[in-house]
NUBAMI-400957 format. One record per residue: residue in three letters; z, y, x of N, C-alpha, C, O in turn. Coordinates in steps of 0.2 Angstrom, whole numbers, plus 5000, padded with zeros to 4 digits. Each point is the difference from the previous one (the first is absolute). Layout:
% NUBAMI-400957
ALAZYXZYXZYXZYX;...
This chain:
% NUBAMI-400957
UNK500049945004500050064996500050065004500250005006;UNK499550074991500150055003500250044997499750014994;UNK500850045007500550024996499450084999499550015004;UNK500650044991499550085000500450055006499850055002;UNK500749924998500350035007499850015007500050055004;UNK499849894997499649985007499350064999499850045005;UNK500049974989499450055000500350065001500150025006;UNK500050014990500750055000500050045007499950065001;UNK500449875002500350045009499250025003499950055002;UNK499749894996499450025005499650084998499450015002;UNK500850024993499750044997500050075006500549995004;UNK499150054997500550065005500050054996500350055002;UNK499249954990500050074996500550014995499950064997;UNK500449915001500850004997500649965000500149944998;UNK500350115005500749995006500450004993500050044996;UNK500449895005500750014995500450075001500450024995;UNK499650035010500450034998499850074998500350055000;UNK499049934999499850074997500349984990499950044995;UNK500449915005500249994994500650004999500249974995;UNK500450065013500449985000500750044994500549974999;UNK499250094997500350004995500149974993500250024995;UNK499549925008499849954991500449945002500149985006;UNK500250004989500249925001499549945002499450004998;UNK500849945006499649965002499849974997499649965004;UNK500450024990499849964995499250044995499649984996;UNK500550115009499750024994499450025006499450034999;UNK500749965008499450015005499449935000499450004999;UNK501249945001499749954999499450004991499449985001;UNK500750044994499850014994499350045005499549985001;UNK500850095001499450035000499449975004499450014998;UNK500849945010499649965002499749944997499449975002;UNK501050014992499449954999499650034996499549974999;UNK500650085000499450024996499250015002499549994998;UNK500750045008499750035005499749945003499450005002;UNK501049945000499649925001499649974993499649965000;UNK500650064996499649964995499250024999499549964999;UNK500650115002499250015003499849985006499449975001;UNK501050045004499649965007499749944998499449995002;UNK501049954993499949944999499450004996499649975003;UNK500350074992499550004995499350015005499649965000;UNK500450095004499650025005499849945003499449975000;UNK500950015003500049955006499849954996499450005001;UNK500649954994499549974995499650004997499749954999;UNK500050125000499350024999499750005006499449975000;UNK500850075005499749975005499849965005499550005003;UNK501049974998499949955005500049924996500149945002;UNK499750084991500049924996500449955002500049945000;UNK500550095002500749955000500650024997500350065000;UNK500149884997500349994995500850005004500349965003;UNK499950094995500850025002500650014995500550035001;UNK499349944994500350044996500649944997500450014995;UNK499649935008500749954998500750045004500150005006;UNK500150044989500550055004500649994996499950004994;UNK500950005010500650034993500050065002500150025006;UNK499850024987499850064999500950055001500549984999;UNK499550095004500150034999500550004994499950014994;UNK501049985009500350004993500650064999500250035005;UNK500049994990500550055001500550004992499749994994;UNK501050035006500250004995500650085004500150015006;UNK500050044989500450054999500549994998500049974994;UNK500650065008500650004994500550065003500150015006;UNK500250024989500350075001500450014996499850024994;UNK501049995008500550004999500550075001500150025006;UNK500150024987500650045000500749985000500349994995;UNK500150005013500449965000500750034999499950065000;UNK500749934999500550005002500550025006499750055001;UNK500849955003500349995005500249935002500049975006;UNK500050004988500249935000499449934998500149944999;UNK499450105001499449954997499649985008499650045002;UNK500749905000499449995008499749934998500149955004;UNK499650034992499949924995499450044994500150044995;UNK499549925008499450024994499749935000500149955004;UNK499550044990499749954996499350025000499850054998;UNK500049915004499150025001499449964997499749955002;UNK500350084993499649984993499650054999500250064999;UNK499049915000499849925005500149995005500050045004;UNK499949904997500249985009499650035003499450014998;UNK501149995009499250025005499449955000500049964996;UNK499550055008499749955000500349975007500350035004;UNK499549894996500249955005499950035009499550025002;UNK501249965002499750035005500050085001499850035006;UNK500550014991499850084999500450015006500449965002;UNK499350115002500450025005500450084993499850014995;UNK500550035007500650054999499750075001499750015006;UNK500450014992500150075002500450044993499850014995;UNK500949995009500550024994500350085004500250015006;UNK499850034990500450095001500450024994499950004994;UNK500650035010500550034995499950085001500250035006;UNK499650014989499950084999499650015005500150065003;UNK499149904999499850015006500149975006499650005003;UNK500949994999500249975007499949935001500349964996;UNK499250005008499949954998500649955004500350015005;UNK499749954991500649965004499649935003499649964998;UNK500750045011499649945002500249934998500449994995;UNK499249975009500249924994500649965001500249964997;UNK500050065008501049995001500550024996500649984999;UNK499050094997500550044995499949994992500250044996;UNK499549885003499849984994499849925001499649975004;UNK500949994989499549935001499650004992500150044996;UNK499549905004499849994993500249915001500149975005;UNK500150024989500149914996499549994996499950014994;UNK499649965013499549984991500149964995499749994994;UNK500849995009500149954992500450024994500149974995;UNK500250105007500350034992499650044999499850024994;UNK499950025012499750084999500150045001499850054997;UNK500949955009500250055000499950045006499949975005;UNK500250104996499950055006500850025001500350024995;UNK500049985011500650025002500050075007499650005005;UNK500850044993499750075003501049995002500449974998;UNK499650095008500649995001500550044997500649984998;UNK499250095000500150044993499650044995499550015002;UNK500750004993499750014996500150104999500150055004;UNK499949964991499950084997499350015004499849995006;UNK499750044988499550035003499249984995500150004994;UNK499350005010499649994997499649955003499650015005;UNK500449924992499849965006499349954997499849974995;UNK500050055011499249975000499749925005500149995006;UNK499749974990499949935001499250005001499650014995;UNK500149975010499349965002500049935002500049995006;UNK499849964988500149935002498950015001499650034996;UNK500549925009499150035004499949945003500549975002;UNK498950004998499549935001499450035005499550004997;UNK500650035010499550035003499149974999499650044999;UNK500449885000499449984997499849965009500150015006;UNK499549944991499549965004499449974999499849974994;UNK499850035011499449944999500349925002500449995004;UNK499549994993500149954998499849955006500349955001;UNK499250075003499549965004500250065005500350054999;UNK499549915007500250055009499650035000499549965001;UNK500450114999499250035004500149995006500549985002;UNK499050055001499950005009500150095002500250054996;UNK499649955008500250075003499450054996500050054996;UNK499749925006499350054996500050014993500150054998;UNK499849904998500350014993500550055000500050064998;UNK500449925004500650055001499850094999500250054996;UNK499449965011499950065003499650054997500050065000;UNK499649904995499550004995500250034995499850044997;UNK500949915002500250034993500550085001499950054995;UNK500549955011500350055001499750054999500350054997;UNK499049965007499850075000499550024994499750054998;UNK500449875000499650034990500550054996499850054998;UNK500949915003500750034995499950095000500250044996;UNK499549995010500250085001499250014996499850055002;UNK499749934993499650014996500350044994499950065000;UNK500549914997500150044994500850065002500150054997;UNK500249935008500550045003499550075002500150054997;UNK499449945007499650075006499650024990500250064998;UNK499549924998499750014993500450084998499850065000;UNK500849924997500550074999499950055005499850064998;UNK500249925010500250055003499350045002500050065003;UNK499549924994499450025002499850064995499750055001;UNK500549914993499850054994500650075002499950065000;UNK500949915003500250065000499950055006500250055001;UNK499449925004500050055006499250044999499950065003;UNK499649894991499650055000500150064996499750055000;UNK500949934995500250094997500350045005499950075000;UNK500449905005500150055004499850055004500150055001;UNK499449895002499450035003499650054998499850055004;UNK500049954988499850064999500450074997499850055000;UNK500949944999500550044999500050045010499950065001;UNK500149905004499950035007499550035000500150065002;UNK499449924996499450025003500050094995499850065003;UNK500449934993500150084998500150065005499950055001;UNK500549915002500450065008499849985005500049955002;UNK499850115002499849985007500749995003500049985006;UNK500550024992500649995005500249954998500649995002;UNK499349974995499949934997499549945005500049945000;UNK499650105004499449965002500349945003500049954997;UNK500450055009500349945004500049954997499749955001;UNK500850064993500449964995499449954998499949945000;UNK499750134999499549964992499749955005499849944998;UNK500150095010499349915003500549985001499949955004;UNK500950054995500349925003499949964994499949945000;UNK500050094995500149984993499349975000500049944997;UNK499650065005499349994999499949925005499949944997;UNK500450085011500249945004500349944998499949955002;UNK500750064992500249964996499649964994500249944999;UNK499350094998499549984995499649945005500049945000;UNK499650105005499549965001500549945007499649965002;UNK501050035000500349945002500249964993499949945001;UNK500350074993500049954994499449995001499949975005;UNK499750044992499249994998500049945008499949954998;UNK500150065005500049975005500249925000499749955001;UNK501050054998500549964998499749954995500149945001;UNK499550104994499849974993499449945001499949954998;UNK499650105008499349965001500349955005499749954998;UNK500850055008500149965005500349924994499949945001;UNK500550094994500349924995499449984998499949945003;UNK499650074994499450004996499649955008499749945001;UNK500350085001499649965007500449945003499749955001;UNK501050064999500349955003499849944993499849945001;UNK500350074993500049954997499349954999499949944999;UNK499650135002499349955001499949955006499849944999;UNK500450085006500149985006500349934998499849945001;UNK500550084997500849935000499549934996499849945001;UNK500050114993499449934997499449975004499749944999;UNK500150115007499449985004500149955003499749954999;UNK501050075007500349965001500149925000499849965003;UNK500550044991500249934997499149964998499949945001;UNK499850104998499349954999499750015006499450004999;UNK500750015006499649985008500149945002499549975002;UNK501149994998499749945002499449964996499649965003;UNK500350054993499449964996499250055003499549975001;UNK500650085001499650055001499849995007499450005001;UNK501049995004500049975006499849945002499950005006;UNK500149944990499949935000499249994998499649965002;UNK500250114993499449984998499550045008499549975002;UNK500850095000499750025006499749985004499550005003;UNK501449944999499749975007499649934999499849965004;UNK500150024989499449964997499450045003499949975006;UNK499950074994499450045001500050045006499650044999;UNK500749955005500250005008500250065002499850025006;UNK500650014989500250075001500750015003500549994996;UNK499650045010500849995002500350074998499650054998;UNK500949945002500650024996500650055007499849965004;UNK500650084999500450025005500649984995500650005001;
């Protein structure tokens, strides 16, 4: 199996901690979304089938507590496996500072009073191992629909710059930035045909050196 994590790390165009003000259960949500297109992508083009996966899971739960309330009941269950991310009034408490029983349901916090927030979360997997390259492929798909947003918003920018000449610097970083996405977008778009060429050359190869054609 290959967890969407291992994708995740290989990515280099969106850093966990550019989302470091979100709970972790809600960076993970955003990435898989962001992988669901890579995968759809990578499908259509490379005619290969990835898609036996457990999918992306998450359940919420949020509590106005008490002083004396550290015992919550968590209906419905997490899903099986869940990793935590539990805060009280915002501070997140690390995994030492809370347990879960999955077998009543219950979350245990050290105190209570406050406003407390539960993310039971299923990062998600392929089901099947990819390789490096599948891998690499899909990472630098995931920043598609992430750089999408940013493009539509830096081209408002761009033309709100472009109004001022004392704006000009800004406005060609802004411009440098457009056409590095653009960039990004044609390099995934290539690796994935590539990937299919690939995979059909040894037959391609076989039929050459039939026909006395060498190969390096």
């Amino acid at each position: 199996m290959t967890s969407f994590e291992e994708i995740y790390t290989l990515n280099g165009g969106i850093q966990k901690e550019d989302y470091g003000d979100k709970p972790d259960n809600i960076y993970y949500f955003i990435m898989s979304n962001y992988l669901t297109f890579a995968i759809g992508a990578f499908c259509e083009y490379s005619y290969i089938d990835i898609l036996d996966i457990t999918p992306f899971e998450q359940k919420i739960y949020t509590f106005s507590t008490s002083d004396l309330e550290t015992e919550f009941n968590l209906l419905p269950k997490p899903p099986i496996d869940s990793n935590f991310y539990v805060s009280v009034d915002n501070v997140k408490l690390k995994s030492s500072e809370f347990s879960y029983n999955s077998l009543s349901g219950d979350l245990t916090i050290p105190s209570g009073g406050g406003e407390v927030y539960i993310g039971a979360y299923v990062i998600g997997t392929f089901n099947n191992t990819l390789g490096i390259r599948e891998k690499t492929i899909l990472a630098d798909a995931i920043t598609e629909w992430f750089v999408e947003g940013s493009v539509n918003d830096r081209s408002q920018l761009q033309q709100i710059m472009y109004s001022g000449v004392e704006f000009y610097s800004q406005a060609n970083h802004s411009t440098a930035n457009l056409n590095l996405e653009k960039y990004r977008n044609s390099k995934s778009f290539k690796n994935m045909i590539m990937y299919t060429y690939s995979k059909n050359m040894p037959n391609t190869i076989k039929l050459g050196k039939r026909a006395g054609v060498e190969y390096e």
